[in-house]
C-alpha positions, 0 to 999 in steps of 0.5 A: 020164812021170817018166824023160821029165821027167829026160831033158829035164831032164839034156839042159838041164844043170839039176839034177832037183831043187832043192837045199835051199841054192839054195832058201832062198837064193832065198827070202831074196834075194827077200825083201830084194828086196821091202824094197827098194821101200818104201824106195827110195820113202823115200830118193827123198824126198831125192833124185832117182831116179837119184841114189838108183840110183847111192847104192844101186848105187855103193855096192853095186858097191863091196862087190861087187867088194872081196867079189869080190877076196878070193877066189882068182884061179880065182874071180875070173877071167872070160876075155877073151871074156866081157867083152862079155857082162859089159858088156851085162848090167850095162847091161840088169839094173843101168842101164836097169832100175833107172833105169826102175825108180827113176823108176817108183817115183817116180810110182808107189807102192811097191806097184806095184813091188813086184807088177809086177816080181816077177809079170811078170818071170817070166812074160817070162822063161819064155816067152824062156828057152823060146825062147832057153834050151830050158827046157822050160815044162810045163803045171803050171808054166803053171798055177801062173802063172796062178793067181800072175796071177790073185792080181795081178788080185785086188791091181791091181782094188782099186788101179785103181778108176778114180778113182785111176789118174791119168796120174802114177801111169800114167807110173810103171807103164809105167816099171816094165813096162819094168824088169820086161823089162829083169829078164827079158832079164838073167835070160836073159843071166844064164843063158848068162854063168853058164855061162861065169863064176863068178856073183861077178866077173860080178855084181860086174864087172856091178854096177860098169860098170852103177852107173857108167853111172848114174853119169854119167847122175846127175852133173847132179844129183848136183851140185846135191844138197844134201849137208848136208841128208841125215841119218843115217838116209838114209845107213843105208837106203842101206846096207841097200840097197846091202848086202841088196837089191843085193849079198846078193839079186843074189848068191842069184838069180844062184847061182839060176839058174846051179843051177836055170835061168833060168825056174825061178828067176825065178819065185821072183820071186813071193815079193817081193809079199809082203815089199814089202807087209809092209815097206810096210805097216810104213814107210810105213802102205800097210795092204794091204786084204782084197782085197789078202791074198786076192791075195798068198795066190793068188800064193803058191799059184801059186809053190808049183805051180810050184816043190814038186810031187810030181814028180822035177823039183821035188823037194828035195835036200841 
């Protein structure tokens, strides 16, 4: 069973196991990706969504690219033929998803975001990297989904008693479902345009035709901002934002899934929950509840089923 795992797996050119590197730079990317909701929500309190997309993705796209240019030109090469593939993953993974993303977070809180991307995402990209890719998704891996799922059922019944859920925050989830799918599709053009380019330029490119695209989309009210009202500590957060959530985190996923595949480094999406409640709970005072534990325990459980088993294909290396 083993050897048939390793054929299948050599045959997808993905490693058998995971390297040590690729894993904890999964972890820590994911984990700035889950600070990254809280505060989102504290900066749109002096702007408008897409005003905050485009200071966060504007700002990053530039850090990106300038990164991108200090490497030398076999690095930063990207080739004629992938410019399609580049322009359409900055459009889909950085415009349209956090425009959605963004907005979503506006009418709903940052803990919705923080547990309806990350759960979600993978879920949607395991089944089209399946389709698409020909990973292969065996049955332990579809348990350990199950069991990060059930801990999100755990979290969203004590979030959704009814008399909360009102068509605000109902609006706002939908958009982040959308977003969530949005992250799905990139993470499958991902995997195809890594294969292709070096995951820096193509991130970097993809970052700055996204950020500016949202660009446009914001001038309106980018205009009508009133510039003087924003103190020192809005400029710091977008910073932050723009430097460990956007930049760091995009350069580790995007490494991710060029070593270890699209479905399989997306499910490290599941880590982000926990980081977002923590931040939460530090920022903004959203305490989770008991039941809320109990749910994030579950969906650790589920990523460690899924990614550190016993088995050839998930097993460490160096």
């Amino acid at each position: 069973m083993e050897n048939e795992i390793a054929q299948k797996v050599a045959k997808a050119d993905l490693p058998i196991t995971i390297p040590v590197k690729t894993f904890l730079l999964l972890l820590i990317g994911t984990a700035f990706w889950g600070s990254g909701f809280p505060l989102t929500k504290i900066v749109m309190s002096s702007v408008t969504a897409d005003v905050a997309a485009f200071f966060r993705f504007g700002i990053g796209a530039l850090v990106m690219v300038v990164y991108c240019l200090t490497k030398n030109k076999t690095t930063r090469k990207v080739g004629r033929g992938n410019w399609q593939l580049i322009i359409l993953a900055g459009f889909i993974g950085v415009t349209i998803f956090n425009l959605l993303l963004f907005t979503g977070l506006h009418f709903a809180n940052a803990s919705d975001g923080s547990i309806i991307i990350p759960i979600l995402s993978p879920v949607i990209t395991v089944i089209l990297a399946s389709f698409f890719l020909h990973e292969k998704l065996r049955r332990i891996q579809v348990i350990g989904i199950a069991v990060a799922l059930f801990g999100t059922v755990i979290f969203f019944s004590v979030i959704f008693d009814g008399s909360q859920l009102h068509l605000q925050r109902f609006l706002g989830i939908l958009l982040l479902l959308g977003s969530a799918l949005c992250w799905a599709i990139y993470t499958i053009l991902g995997k195809r345009l890594f294969q292709r380019v070096d995951p820096l330029p193509a991130t970097a490119y993809g970052m700055l035709i996204g950020s500016l695209i949202i660009g446009l989309v914001a001038l309106p009210n980018l205009i009508t901002t009133n510039w003087g009202s924003l103190n020192f500590n809005f400029w710091l957060i977008n910073l932050y934002l723009a430097v460990f959530p956007t930049v760091l985190a995009y350069l580790f996923y995007n490494n991710g899934v060029k070593e270890i595949g699209g479905g399989r480094a997306s499910v490290f999406m599941f880590f982000v929950p926990i980081s977002g409640l923590i931040v939460s709970a530090l920022v903004l005072y959203e305490i989770p509840t008991i039941f809320q534990v109990i749910g994030a325990l579950f969906m650790i459980i589920g990523v460690y089923i899924v990614n550190v088993q016993k088995i050839p294909m998930w097993g460490f290396s160096k």
